[in-house]
Backbone as CSV, one residue per row, in Angstrom:
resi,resn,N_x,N_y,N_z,CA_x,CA_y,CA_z,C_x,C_y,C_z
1,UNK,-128.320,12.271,-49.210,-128.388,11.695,-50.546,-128.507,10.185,-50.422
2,UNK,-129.015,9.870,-51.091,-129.471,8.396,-51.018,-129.576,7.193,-52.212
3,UNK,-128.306,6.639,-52.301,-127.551,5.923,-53.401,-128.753,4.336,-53.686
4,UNK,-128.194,4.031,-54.606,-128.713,2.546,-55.069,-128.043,1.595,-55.152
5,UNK,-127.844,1.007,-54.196,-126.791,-0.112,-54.146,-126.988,-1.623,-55.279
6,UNK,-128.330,-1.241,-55.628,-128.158,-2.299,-56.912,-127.966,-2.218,-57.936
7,UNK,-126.608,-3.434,-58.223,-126.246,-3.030,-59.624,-127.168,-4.473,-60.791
8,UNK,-126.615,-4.077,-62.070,-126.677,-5.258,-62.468,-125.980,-6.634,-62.208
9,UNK,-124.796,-6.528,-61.671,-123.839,-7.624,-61.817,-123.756,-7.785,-60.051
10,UNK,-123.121,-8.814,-60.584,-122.888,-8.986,-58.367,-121.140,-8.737,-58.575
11,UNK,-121.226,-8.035,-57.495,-119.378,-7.027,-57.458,-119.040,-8.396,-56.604
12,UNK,-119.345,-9.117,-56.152,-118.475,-10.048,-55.711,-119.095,-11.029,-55.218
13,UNK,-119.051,-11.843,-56.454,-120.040,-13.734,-56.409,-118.851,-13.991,-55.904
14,UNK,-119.201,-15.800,-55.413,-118.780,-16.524,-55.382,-118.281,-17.265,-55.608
15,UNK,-116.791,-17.326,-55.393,-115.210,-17.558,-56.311,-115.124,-19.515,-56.118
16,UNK,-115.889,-20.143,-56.838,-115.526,-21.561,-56.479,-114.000,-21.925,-57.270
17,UNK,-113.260,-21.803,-56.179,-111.999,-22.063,-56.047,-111.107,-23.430,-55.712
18,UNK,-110.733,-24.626,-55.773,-110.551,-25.620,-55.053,-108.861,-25.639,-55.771
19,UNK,-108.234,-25.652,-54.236,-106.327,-25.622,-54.528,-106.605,-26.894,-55.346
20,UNK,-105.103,-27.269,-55.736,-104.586,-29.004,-55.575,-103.808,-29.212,-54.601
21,UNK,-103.987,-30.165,-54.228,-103.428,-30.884,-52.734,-102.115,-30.285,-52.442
22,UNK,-101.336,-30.505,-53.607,-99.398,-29.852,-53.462,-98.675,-29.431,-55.088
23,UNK,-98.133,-28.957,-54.690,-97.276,-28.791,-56.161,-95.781,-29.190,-55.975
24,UNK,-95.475,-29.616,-56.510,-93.564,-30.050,-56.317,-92.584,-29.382,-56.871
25,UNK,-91.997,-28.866,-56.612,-90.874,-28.220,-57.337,-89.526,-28.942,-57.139
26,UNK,-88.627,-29.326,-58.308,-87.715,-29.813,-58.245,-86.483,-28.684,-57.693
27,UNK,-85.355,-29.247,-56.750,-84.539,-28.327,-56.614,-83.508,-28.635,-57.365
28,UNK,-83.237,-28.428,-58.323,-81.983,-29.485,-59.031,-81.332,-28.528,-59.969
29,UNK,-80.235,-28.493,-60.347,-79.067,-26.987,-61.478,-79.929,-27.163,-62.678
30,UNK,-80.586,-28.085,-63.015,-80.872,-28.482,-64.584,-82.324,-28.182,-63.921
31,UNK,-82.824,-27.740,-63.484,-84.807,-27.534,-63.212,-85.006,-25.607,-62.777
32,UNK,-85.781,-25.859,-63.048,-85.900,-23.922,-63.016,-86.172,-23.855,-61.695
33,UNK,-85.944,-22.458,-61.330,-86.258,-22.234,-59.724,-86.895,-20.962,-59.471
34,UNK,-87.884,-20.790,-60.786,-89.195,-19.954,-60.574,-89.641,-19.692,-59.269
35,UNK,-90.201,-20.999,-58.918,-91.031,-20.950,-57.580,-90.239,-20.345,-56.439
36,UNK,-89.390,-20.614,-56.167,-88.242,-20.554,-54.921,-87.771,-18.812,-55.331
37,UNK,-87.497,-18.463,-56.703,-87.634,-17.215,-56.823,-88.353,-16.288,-56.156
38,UNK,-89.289,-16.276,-56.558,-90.920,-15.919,-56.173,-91.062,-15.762,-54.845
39,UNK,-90.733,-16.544,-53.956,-90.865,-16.530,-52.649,-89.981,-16.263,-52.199
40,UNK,-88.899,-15.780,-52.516,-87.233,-14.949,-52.110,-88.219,-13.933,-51.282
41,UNK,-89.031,-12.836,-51.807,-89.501,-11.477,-51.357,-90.491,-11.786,-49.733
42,UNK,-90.390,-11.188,-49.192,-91.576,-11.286,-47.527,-92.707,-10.791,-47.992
43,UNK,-92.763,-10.305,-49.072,-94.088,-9.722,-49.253,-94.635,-10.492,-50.775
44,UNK,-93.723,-11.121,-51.266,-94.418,-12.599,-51.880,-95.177,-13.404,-51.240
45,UNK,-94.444,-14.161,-50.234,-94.857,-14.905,-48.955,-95.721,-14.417,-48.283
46,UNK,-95.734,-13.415,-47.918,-97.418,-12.134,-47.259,-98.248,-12.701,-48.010
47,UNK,-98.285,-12.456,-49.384,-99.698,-12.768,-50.292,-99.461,-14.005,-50.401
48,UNK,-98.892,-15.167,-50.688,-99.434,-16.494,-50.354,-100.256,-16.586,-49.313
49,UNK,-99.542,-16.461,-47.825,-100.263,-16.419,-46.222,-101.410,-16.185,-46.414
50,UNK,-101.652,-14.702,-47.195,-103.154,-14.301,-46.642,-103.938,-14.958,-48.249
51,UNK,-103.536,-15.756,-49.359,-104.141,-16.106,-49.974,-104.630,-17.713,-49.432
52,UNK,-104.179,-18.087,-48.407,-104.155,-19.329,-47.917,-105.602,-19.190,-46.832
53,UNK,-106.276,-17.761,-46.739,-107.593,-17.330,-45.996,-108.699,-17.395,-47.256
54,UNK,-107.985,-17.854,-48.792,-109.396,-17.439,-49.789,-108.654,-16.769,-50.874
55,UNK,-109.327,-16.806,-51.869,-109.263,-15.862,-53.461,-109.153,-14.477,-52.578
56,UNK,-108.548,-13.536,-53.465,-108.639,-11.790,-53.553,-108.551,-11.522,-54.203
57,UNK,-108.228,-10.178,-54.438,-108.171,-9.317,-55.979,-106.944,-8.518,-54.935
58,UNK,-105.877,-8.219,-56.215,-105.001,-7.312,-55.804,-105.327,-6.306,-55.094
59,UNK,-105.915,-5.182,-54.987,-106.153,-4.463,-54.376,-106.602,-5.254,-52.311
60,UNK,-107.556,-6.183,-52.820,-107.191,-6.308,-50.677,-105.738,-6.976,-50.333
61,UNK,-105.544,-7.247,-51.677,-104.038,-8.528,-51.103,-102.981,-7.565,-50.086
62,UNK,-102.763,-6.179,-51.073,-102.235,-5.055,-50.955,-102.461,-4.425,-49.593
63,UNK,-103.791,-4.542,-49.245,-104.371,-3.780,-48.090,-103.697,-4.438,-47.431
64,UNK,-103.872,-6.571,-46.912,-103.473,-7.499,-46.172,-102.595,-6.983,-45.862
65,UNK,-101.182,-7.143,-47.026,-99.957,-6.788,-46.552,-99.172,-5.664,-46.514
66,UNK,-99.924,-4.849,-46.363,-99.673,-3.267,-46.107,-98.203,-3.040,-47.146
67,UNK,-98.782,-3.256,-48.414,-97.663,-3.148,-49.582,-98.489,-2.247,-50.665
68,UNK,-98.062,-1.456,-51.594,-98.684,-0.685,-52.401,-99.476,-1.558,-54.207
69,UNK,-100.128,-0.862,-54.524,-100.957,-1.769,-55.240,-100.036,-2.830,-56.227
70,UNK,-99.362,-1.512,-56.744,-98.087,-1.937,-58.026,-97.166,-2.963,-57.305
71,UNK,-96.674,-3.014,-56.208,-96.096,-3.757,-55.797,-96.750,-5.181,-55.503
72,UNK,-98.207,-5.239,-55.113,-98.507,-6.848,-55.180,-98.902,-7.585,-56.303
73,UNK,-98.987,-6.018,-57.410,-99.586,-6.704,-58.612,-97.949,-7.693,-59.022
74,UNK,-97.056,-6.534,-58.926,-95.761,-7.275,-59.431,-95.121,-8.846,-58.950
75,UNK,-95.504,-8.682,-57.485,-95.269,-10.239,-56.933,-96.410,-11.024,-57.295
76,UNK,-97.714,-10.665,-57.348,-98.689,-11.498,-57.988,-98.338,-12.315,-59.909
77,UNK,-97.822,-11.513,-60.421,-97.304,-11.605,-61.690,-96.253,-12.575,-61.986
78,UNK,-95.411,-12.457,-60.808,-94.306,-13.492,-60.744,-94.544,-14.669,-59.930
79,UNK,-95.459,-14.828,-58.837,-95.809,-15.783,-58.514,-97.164,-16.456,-59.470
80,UNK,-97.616,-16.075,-60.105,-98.394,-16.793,-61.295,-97.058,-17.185,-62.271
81,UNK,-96.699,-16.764,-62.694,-95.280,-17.122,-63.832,-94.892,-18.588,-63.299
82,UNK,-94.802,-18.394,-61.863,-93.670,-19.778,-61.241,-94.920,-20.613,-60.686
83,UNK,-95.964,-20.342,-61.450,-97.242,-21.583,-61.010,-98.225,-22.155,-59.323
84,UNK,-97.492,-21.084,-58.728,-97.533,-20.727,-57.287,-99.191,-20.679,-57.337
85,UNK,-99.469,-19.027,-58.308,-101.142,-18.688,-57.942,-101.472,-18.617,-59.135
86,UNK,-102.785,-18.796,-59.456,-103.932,-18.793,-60.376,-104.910,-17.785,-60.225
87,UNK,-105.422,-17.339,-61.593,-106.858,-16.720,-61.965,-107.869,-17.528,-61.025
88,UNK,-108.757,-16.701,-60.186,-109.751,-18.017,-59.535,-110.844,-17.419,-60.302
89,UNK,-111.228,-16.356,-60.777,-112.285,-15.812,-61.212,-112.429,-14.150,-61.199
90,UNK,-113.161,-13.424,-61.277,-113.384,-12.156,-61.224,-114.499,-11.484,-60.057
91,UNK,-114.250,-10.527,-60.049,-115.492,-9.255,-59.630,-115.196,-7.941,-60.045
92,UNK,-116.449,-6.961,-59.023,-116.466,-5.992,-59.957,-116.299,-4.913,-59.265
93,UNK,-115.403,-3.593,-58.985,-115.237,-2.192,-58.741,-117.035,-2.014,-58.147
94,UNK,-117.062,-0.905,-57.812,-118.162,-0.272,-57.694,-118.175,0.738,-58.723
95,UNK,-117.456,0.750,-59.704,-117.572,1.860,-60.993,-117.575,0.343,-61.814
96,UNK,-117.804,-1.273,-61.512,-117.724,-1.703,-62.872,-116.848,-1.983,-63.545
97,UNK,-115.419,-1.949,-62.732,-114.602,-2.254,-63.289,-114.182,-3.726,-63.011
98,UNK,-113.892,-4.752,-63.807,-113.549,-6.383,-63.819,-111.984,-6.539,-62.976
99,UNK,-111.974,-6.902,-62.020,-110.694,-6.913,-61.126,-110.588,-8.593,-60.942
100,UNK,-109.576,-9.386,-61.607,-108.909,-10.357,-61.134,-108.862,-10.995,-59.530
101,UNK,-109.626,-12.024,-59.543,-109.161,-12.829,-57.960,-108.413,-13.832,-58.208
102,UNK,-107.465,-13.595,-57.173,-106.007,-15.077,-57.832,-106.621,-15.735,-55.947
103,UNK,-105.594,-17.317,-56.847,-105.959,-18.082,-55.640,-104.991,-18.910,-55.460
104,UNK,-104.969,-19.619,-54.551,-103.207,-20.570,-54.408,-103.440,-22.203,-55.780
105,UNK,-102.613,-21.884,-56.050,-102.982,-23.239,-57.236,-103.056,-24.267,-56.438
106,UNK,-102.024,-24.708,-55.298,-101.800,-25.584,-54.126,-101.866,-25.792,-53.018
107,UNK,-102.544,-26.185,-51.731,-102.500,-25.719,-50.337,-100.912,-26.491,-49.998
108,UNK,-99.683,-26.695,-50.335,-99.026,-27.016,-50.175,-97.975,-27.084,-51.319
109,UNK,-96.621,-27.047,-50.914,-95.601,-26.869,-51.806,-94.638,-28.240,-50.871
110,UNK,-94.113,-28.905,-52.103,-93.203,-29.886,-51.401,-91.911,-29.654,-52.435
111,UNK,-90.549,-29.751,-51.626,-89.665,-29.357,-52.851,-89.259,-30.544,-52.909
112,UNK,-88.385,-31.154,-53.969,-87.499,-32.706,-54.070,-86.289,-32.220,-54.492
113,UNK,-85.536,-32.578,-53.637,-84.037,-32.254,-54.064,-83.181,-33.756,-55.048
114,UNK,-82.624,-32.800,-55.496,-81.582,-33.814,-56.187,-82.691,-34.207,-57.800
115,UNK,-82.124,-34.920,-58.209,-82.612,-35.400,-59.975,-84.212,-35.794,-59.864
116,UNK,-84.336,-36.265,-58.904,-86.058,-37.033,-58.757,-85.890,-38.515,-59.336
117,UNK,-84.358,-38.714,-59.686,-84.106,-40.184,-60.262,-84.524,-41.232,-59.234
């Protein structure tokens, strides 16, 4: 049998993505600690690592870190919340379906302890 690999859409353009240099998170009782949350889990930190190779879509993040889909969507969810990762753009299933590529908002995290006074 002999399929047609062309679709209309391209299942996976080219994600122009560009981090920002760092993001800062304050460590302080009075500043939230989203971020530092977020990265409590090894398999939070997994999908940063391998998001630090490029944009994905949940599903390879999952593959990367040999974690189940629901589970990277859930750390993906909370590390977007705490400003960690971003929407970089989309692609597409081979049925067409629109799948999310997240990307690191920052190639670097710097924390500041104390008030930032």
């Amino acid at each position: 049998m002999t399929t047609n690999s062309a679709t209309p859409l391209p299942r996976q353009p080219t994600v122009e993505h560009t981090p920002q240099p760092a993001t800062t998170v304050d460590v302080d009782p009075d500043a939230s600690t989203d971020a530092l949350d977020a990265l409590r889990s090894e398999t939070a930190r997994d999908i940063v690592s391998a998001l630090g190779d490029g944009p994905a879509t949940a599903s390879d993040l999952a593959d990367r870190v040999d974690t189940s889909l629901q589970n990277a969507c859930h750390h993906l969810q909370c590390l977007q919340a705490a400003g960690l990762v971003t929407d970089a753009g989309c692609w597409y299933s081979a049925k067409g379906t629109e799948m999310t590529v997240y990307g690191l908002t920052s190639r670097r995290l710097e924390l500041r302890l104390g008030s930032g006074d």
